[in-house]
N, C-alpha and C positions, 0 to 999 in steps of 0.2 A: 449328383444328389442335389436336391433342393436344400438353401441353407433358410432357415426364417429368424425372423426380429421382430423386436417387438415398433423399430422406427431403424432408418436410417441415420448409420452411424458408423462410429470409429470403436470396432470390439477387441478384447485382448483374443489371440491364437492360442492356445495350450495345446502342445502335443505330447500324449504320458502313452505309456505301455508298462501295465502289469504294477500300477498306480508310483511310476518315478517319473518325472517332469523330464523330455525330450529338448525342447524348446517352448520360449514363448516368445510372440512378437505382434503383430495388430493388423486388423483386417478389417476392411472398410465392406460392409453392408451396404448396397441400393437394391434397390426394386430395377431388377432387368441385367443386372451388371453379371457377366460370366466369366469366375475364376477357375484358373488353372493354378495349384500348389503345388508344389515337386521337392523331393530335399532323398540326399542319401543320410543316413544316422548311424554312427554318429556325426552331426553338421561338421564340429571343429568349430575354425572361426568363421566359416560360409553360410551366409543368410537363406534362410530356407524362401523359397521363391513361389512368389506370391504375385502370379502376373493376373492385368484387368487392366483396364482404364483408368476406373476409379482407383487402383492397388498404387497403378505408375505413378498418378500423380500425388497420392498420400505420400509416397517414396521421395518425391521430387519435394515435397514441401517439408517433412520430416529432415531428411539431408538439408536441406537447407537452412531451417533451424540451428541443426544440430551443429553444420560450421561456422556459423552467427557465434553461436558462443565458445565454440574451440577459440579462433581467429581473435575475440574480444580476451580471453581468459589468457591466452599468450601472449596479448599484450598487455595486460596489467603483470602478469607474471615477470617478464620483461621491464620494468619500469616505461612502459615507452605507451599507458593509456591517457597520451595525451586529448585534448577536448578534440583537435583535427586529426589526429589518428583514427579515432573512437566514430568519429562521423563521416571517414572514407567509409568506414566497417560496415556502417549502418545506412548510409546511402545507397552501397553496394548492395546490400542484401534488400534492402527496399524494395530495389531496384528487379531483383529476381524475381522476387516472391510475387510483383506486379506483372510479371510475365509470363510464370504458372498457368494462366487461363490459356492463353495465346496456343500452348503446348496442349491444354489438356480441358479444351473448355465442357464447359459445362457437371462438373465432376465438384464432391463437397471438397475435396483438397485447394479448389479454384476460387471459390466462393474464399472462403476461411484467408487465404494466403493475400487475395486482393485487401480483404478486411486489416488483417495483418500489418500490411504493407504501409495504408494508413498510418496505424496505431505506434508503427516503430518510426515515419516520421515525426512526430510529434516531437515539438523542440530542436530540433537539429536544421529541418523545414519545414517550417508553419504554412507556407502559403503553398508547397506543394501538396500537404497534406489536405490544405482545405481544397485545393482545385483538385482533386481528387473522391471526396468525399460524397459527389453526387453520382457514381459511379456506384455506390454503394447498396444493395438494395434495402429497403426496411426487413423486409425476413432472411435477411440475412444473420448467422447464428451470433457473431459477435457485431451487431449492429451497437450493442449498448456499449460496447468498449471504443466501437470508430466515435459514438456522440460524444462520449467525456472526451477521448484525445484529440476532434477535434474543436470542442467547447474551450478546451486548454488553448488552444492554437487560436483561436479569434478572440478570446482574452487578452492576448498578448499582440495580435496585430492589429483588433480596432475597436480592443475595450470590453470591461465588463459586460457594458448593456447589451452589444450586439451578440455577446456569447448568451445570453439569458433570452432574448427574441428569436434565436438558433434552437435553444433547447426546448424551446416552448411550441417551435413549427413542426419537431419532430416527434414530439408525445402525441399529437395529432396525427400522423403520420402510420405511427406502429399500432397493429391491432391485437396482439399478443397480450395478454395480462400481464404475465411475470416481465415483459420487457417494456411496457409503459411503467408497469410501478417503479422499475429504476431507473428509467431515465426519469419519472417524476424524484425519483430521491437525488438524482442528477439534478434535478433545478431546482432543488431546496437549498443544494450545494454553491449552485450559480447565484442565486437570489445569496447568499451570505456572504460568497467574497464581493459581492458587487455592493456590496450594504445596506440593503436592503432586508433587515431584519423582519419587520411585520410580514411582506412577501413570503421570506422562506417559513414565516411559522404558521401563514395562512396553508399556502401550499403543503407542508407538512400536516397538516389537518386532512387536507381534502384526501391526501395520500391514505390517512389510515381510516376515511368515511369511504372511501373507491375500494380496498384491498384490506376489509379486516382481518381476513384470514391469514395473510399474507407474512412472509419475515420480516417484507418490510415495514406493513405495521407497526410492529417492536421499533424496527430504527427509526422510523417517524417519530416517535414516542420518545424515544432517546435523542433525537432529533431536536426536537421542540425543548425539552427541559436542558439540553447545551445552548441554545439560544434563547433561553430567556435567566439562566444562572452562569454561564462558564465563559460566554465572549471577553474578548481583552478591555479593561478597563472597571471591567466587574469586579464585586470583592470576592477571593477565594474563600469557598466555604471554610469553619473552622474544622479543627480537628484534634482526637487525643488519642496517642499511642502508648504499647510498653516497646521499648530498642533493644534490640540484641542483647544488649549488656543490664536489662530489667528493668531501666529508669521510665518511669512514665512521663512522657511530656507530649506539652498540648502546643498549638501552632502559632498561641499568643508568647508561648515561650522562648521562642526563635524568634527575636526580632532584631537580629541584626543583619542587616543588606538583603539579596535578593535571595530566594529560595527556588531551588531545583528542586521540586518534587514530580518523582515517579515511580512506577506502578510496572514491577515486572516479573517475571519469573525463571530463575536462576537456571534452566535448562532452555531459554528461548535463545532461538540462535541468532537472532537480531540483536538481544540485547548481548550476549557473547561475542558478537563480532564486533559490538562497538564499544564493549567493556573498557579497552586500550585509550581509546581517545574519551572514554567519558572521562578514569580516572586521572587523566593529564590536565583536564579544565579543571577537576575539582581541585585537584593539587594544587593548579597554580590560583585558583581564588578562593580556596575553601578558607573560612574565619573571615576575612576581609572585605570581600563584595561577594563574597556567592558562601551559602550554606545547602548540603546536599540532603536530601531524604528519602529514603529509598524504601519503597514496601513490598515486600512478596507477594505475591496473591496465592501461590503455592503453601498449601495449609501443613505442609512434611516438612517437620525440621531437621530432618538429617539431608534432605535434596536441599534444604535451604543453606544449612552449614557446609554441605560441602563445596558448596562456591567460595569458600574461603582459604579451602586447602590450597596453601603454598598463596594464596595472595593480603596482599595486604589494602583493604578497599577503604578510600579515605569515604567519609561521609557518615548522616545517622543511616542504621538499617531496623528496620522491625519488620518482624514475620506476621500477616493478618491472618488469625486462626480462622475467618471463613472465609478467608479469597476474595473472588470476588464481588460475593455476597456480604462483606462485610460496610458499616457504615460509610467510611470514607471513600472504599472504592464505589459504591454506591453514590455518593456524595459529586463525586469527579468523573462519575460516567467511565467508569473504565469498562472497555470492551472489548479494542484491539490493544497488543503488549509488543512494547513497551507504550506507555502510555505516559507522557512528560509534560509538566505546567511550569511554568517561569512567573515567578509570584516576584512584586516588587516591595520595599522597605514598607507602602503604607496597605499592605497583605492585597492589592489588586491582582489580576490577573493581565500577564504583558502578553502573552503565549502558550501555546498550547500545539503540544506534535505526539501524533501515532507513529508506530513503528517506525522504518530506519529515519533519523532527525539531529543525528550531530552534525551536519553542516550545516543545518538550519541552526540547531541552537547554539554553534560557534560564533554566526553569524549574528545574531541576536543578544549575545553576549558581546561581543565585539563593540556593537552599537554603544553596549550601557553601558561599557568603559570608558569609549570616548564622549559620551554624553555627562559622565560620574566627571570626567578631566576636565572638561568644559566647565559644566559646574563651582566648582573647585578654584576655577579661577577669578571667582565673584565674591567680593568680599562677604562675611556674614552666614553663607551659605551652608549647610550642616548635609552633606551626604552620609552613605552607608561607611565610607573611607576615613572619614574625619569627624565622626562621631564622640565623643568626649567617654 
């Protein structure tokens, strides 16, 4: 039988009878590719068999994956995800996934797993990553994810500028709409750790005069008003809440030391998983050098109260009855959750992190303490610590 699509790709299998689900599993569609399916039912735990070319080598790249992260998850399970554990892990698997073709060329499994292969160097080896990366083709599916990791990788081995003249040769490069407009949101990104502000918010423009229609549009737009209100040294917009407990207070009313504020929602499992180590910082500096304030963008106070059962969360908390429609989130550009700013004693802005960010802002924290000590040791001097 002839199978059609509407493009080449990666589809879910459903097999039902007498409308109960049999199995499900994924089948890779090309133009020319001829499969052979086979399975007795009931399966058990045996994979219904799904042979092709294109089928083996999705199999090949799919396993492949999937022991990536077994292999990584038994060693943190293990106490033993050391940084050179972690990076035999990932070299190793680099390593396959770069072979994939060799086995199976020409097939989307081969394209995807080279592109991959890239993307999971990044940081571990920056320069095998980059000596790799022309290998790559422009239409290839995840070319926009090979540019940022490896924009990230010549960042870090020959500097901002030449990761910003990297992102700029390959917008010219790709003829795709949807993947120049992000690799252009890619070098509005480059253009702002490189400090180049006026750049990224020129560039930000031209993005939403090229692609008005586009998503990215919007983050251009969201783009530009965080770089011209929210960079570090800026003042944090003000603000006024009612807290958990009904008291209304405004942001000139917190003025003692630095202020954590962020923007979450009590069922996001980012901000769950890092619930543990946020409330241990707060703990150890909340009143003294660090005060916390925390807003739901979640508009259900019974989803919002029930994060409280059985805990005891240090910091302010207020629920924002419109989310993230409301002022302040409005204000702070919140988009992605958790969304976190580190405001200093004269209300500026030190930092700013989206989702997972407690090692950063450990990190970051860490800084202000010994900068606070430092301080401190100068006669005259009035920190958030020694404030009267």
């Amino acid at each position: 039988m002839t199978v059609r699509s509407p493009e080449e790709g990666v589809y879910p299998l459903i097999v039902s009878r007498s409308g109960r689900t049999l199995s499900v599993d994924e089948f890779v569609a090309v133009d020319g590719d001829s499969v052979r399916i086979s399975g007795t039912y009931p399966l058990g735990a045996r994979p219904l068999r799904i042979v092709s070319p294109e089928n083996a080598a999705w199999s090949a790249y799919r396993n492949t994956r999937r022991q990536h992260d077994a292999r990584v998850a038994e060693l943190l399970e293990a106490g033993e995800g050391t940084i050179v554990r972690l990076s035999e892990v990932t070299m190793s698997t680099a390593s396959i996934l770069w072979s994939i073709p060799d086995l199976y060329p020409g097939t989307i499994a081969s394209t995807l797993a080279r592109a991959e292969s890239v993307v999971m160097l990044e940081g571990w080896d920056d320069q095998l990553a980059l000596d790799r990366v022309p290998s790559i083709a422009p239409d290839n599916r995840l070319i926009t994810d090979v540019v940022r990791a490896a924009r990230r990788s010549l960042a870090r081995t020959a500097g901002q500028d030449s990761s910003v003249q990297f992102i700029r040769s390959f917008v010219e490069k790709v003829d795709d709409p949807d993947k120049k407009a992000m690799l252009m949101a890619e070098l509005v990104v480059a253009y702002t750790d490189s400090l180049q502000t006026d750049l990224a918010v020129e560039t930000a423009s031209e993005l939403r005069r090229r692609f008005p229609d586009s998503e990215w549009a919007s983050w251009a737009s969201r783009a530009t008003y965080e770089l011209e209100n929210l960079m570090p040294g800026m003042t944090a917009p003000g603000f006024t809440i009612v807290t958990r407990d009904g008291e209304r207070v405004s942001s000139s009313d917190i003025n003692q030391g630095f202020i954590l504020l962020e923007f979450y929602e009590p069922l996001d499992q980012v901000f769950l998983r890092e619930l543990a180590r946020r409330n241990a910082v707060i703990e150890a500096l909340d009143g003294s050098i660090l005060r916390a304030v925390s807003m739901s963008v979640d508009p259900d106070s019974a989803v919002n109260e029930a994060l409280f059962d059985g805990r005891d969360l240090p910091g302010m908390f207020s629920y924002l009855p419109d989310g993230r429609q409301s002022a302040v989130a409005q204000a702070y550009n919140v988009h992605v959750l958790p969304t976190r700013y580190l405001i200093d004693p004269d209300g500026r802005i030190v930092s700013k992190y989206r989702g997972p960010a407690m090692n950063a802002i450990e990190q970051d924290l860490a800084a202000v303490i010994n900068s606070l000590e430092d301080l401190q040791t100068l006669p005259g001097r009035r920190t958030p610590a020694n404030r009267p």
